[in-house]
N, C-alpha and C positions, 0 to 999 in steps of 0.2 A: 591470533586465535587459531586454535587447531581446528581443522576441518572434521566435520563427524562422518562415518562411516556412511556410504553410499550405498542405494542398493544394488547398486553394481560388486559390489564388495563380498556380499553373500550368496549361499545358494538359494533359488527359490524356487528350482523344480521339485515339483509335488506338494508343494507347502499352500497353505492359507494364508495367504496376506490381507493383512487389515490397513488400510491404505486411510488416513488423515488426510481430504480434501476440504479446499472451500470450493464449493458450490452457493456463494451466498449471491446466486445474482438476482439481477432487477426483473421482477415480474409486473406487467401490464394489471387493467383490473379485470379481463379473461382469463388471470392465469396463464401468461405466454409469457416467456420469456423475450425481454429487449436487448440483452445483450449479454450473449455468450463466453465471451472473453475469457470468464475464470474456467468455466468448461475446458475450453479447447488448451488452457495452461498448464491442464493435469492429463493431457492426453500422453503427452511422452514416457510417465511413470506407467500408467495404466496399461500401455500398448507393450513398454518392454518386458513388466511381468505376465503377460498372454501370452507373448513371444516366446516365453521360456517357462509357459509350462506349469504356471501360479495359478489358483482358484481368487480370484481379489475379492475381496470386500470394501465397499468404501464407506466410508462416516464423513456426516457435514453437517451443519450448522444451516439455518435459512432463516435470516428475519430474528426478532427475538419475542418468540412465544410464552418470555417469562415462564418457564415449565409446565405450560398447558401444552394442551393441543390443537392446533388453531391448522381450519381446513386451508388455510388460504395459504399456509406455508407449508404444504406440504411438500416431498421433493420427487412425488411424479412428475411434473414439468420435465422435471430435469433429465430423469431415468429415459425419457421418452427423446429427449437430446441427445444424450449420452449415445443411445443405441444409433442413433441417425450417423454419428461424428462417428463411430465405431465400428460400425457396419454389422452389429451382430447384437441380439436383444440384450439388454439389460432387466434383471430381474430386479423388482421392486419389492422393498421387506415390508411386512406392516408395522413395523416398531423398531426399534435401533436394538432392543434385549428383550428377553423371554425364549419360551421353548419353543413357539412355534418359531422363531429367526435361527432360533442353534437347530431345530431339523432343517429348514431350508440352507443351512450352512453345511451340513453335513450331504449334504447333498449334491453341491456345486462344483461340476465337476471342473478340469482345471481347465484355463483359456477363456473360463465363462467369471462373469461380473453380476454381484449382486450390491445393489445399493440400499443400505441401511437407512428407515427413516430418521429424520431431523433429530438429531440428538439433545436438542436445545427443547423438544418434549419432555425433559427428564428435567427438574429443578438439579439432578445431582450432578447432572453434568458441568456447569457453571461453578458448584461447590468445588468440583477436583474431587468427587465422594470417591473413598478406596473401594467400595464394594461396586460402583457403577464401573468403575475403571474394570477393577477382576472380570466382571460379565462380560464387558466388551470384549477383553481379551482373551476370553473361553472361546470364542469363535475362531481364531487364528493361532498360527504357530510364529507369526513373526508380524511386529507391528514398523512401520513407512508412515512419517511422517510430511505430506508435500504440499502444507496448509503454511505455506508461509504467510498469509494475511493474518492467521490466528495462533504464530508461533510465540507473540506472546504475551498469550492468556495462558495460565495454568490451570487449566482445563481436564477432567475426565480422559478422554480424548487423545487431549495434545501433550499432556503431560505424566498424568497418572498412569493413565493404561503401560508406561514402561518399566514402571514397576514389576510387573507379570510377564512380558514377554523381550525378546531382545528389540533392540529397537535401534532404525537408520533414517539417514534421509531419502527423499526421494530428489526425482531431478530437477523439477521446481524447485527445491529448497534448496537442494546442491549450487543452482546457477545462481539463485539470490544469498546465498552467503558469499559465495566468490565474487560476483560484483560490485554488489558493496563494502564487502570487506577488502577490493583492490583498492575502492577510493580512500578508505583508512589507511590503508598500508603502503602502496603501491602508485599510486595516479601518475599518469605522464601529465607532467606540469605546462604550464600553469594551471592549479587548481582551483575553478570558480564555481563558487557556492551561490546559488541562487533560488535564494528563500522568500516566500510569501505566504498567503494565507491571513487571516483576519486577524490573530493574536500573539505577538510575541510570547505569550506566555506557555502557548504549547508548543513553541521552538526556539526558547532559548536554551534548551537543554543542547540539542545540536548546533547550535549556534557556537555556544560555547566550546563544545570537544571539538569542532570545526575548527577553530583557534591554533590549536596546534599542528594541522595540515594541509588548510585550504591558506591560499595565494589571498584571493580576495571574494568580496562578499558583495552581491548585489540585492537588494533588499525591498519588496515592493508588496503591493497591497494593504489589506488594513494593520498589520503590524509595523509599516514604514511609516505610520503617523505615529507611532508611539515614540517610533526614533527620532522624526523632525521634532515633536514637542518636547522630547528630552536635549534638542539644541535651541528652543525660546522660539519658532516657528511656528507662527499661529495657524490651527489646522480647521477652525470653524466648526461645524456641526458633526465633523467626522467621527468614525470608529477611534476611539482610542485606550489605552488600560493604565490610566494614570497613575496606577496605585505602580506600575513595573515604570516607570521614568528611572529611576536609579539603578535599575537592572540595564536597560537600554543606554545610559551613560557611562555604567561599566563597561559595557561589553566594546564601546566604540573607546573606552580609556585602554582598556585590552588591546586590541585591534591594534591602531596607533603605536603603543609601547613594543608589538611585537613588527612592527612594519606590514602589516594586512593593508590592505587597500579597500576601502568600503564606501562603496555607491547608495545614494541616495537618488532619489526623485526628484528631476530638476526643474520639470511642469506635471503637470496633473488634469486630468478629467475630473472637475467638480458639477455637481446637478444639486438643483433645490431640493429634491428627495432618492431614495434610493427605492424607484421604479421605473418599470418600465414606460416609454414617453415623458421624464420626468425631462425637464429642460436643463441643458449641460454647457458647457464652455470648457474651453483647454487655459487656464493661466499659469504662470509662473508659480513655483510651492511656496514663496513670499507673502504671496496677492490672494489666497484664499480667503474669497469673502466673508463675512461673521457668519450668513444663516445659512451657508452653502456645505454639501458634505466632499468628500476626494473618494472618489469611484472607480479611479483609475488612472495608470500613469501617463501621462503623455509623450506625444510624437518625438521630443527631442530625448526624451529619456529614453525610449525605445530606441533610438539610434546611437546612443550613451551605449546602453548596456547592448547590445547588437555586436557595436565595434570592440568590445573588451571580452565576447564571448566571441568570437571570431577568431583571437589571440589564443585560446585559450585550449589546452591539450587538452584537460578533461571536464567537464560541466556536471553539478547535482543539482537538478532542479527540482523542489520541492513546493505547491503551493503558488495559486493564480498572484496575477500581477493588480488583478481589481475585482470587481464584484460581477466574478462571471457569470453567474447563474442569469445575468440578466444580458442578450444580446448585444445592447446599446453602451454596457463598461466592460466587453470583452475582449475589446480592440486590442487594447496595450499586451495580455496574454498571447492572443493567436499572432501576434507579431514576433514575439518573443520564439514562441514553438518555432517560425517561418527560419527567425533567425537561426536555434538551435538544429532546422534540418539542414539547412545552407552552411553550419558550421562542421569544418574539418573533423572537431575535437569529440574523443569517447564522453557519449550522453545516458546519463541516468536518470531518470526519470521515473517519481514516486508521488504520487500523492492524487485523489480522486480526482480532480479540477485539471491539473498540469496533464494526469492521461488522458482524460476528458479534451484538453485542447488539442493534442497530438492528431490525437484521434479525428477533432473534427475538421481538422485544418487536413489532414489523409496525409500527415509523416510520419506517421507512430512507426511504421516499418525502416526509415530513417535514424529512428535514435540506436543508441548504442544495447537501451537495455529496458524495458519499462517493468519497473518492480509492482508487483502483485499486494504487495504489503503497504498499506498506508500508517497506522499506527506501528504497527511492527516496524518497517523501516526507519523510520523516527528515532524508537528506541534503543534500535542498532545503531545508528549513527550516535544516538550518545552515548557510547559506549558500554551502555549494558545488556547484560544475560538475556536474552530471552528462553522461559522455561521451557519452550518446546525444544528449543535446538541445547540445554542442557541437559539434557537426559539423554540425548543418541549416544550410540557407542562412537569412539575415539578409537 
């Protein structure tokens, strides 16, 4: 796939740039943010056009206010962040369009940042509306796209607004199309795919385009029940999506026929319920009891999949290995992270749960790359379009 024009690629002394961020982060119930992460992943775009001399604007999404306007998502938090990481104020717009944002736009002189409110107050933003798109991009002379989390939804935004003005990436988006488009194209082998999360059904699609590049595949959390019961493995009370078993038995007749190598769960964390202090046991994936559920993988699988990501030149990890959100089945995940910072091999790293563990384990700075995009990344790896990164200039 051909890379889209950077903003490095253009001039952007004296111009208005309209800058596509996510700013969708987690806000306490004071309205403080808890973690800054997408902030400071749009700081390189934002700081090279100051550098040189751009007036920016930024647009973002917060929360989904279904087209109201809802105080608690508002994006002062942010503006008031922004300026701290920045070192220089951040002006706050009252509305993302209207006249009183195009005076304040016209006013901004260059090197200085105004932030647009929550564009997701607009029902039309969500529609892709042509006319909300035109207003936005009456504010600028050149629209930057660096919202890779929201590259794709076809969006006002992220999408329409290129209609009207020229349109690039930013360096966010630049590093996440090249990263994971080297694991498509490019990976130092062995390539192992290491996929979890609750449902096969929102990753067999990469699963599947995975088929023709990755080495082999290790498979955990609640979608590797769906795989043992598609081989007659009684899986008790667990997660499962029974209606996808012949999806799951293709996909390992696949595997097989192409010489893939695919790991399964060869013990398990089972507990009578899936809470916290729920009472738990490690058994063989055999021996799961009838009323007991699989909350996570266990200790010899951990050292399974350990030893084969150790080998391994470059690793996708997408998606916990159990039911992390709960302390007591997070084990099998934060071991796996340990392993993956211990490991030699280029790591990628996508999905809220799998950053989440990187993060709490303190190796995120270890991995190779941690992708900003959760469903966007997804639907990169199965090989489709996403509309934000189709419309940049080529």
């Amino acid at each position: 796939m051909q890379q889209p024009k950077s903003v490095r690629d253009v001039d952007v002394r004296g111009k208005r740039v309209l800058v596509r961020v996510d700013f969708n982060v987690p806000l306490d119930d004071q309205g403080k943010i808890t973690d800054d992460t997408r902030i400071r992943a749009s700081l390189p775009t934002i700081r090279y056009l100051m550098d040189n001399g751009a007036s920016v604007f930024l647009m973002s999404h917060l929360g989904r206010p279904k087209g109201k306007v809802v105080e608690s998502m508002k994006l002062a938090p942010v503006a008031e962040r922004l300026s701290e990481l920045l070192g220089v104020p951040v002006q706050m717009a009252p509305n993302a369009v209207g006249p009183e944002v195009e005076a304040m736009a016209r006013k901004l002189p260059p090197r200085r940042v105004l932030l647009l409110e929550n564009l997701r107050f607009h029902p039309e933003e969500e529609k892709n509306d042509p006319e909300f798109a035109r207003r936005l991009a009456n504010l600028g002379d050149l629209f930057v796209n660096d919202a890779f989390g929201s590259a794709h939804r076809a969006h006002a935004s992220t999408a329409g607004i290129a209609k009207y003005l020229p349109a690039v990436s930013g360096l966010l988006l630049e590093k996440e199309l090249l990263e994971l488009g080297a694991v498509l194209s490019n990976p130092r082998r062995p390539l192992a795919a290491l996929i979890g999360g609750a449902k096969i059904s929102t990753k067999i699609g990469v699963l599947t385009h995975l088929l023709d590049v990755a080495d082999e595949f290790l498979i955990g959390g609640g979608m590797a029940n769906t795989f043992l019961l598609a081989q007659g493995i009684q899986i008790g009370r667990s997660l499962a999506e029974r209606e996808s078993l012949d999806v799951a038995s293709s996909f390992l007749e696949d595997a097989k026929t192409r010489g893939r190598g695919v790991y399964l769960p060869e013990d398990v964390l089972v507990a009578d319920k899936v809470a916290a202090g729920a009472v738990s046991k490690v058994v063989p994936v055999n021996d799961v009891p009838e009323d007991w559920l699989i909350v996570d993988i266990g200790p010899r699988t951990v050292r399974t999949y350990a030893a084969v990501l150790e080998q391994a030149g470059t690793v996708l990890w997408n998606g916990p290995m159990g039911v992390f959100e709960i302390p007591d089945f997070a084990q099998g995940t934060r071991l796996i992270a340990l392993a993956l910072a211990n490991s030699t091999a280029r790591t990628i790293v996508g999905g809220g749960d799998s950053v989440a563990a990187v993060e709490q384990m303190g190796v995120a700075e270890r991995m190779g790359h941690i992708s900003t995009g959760g469903g966007a990344s997804l639907e990169f790896l199965e090989g489709r379009e996403l509309p934000g990164v189709a419309v940049l200039s080529r």
